[in-house]
Residue, then its C-alpha position, 0 to 999 in steps of 0.5 A: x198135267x199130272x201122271x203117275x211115275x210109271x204111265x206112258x203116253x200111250x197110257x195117258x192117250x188112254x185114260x183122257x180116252x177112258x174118262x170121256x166116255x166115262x163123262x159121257x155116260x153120266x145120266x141127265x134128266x130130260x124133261x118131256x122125253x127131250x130138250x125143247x119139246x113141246x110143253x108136255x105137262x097134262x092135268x091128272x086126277x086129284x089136282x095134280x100136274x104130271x109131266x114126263x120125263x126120261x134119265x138118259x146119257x148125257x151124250x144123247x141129251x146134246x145130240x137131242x138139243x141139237x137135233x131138236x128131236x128124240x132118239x129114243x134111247x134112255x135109262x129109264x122114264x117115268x111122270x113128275x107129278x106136283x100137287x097143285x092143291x094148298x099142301x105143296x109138292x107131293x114128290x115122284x110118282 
């Protein structure tokens, strides 16, 4: 393991710590508001398939894929919309 010249363990203990939480806070995107919902695609107007979705912590995405349910807590939530039609993806709406 790597430490700087000056940290002590203690100060180790607290990084590893820090970094966790760090990597825990990181944002995932779920699709459907929660890993393993129900197929939640619906068809909008102009031949376009809209699908929700939600950008939360990573921390709340494990705990919805082993509870198999929404805690409700995210960054932020929104529709993916995709063109059905011949010219391709149309992009986030």
């Amino acid at each position: 393991m790597i430490r700087g010249r000056g940290m002590t363990s203690s100060g180790m203990r607290w990084a590893f710590l820090f970094g966790i939480l760090l990597a825990m806070a990181l944002p995932k995107q779920a699709p459907c508001g929660y890993p393993g919902a129900p197929d939640c695609r619906e068809q909008g107007r102009w031949r376009m398939m809209c699908t929700a979705y939600e950008v939360e912590p990573f921390v709340f995405y494990v705990l919805e894929l082993a509870f198999r349910r929404d805690i409700g807590f995210a960054y932020s939530s929104g529709e993916l919309s995709l063109d059905l039609s011949l010219n391709g993806l149309s992009g986030l709406s």
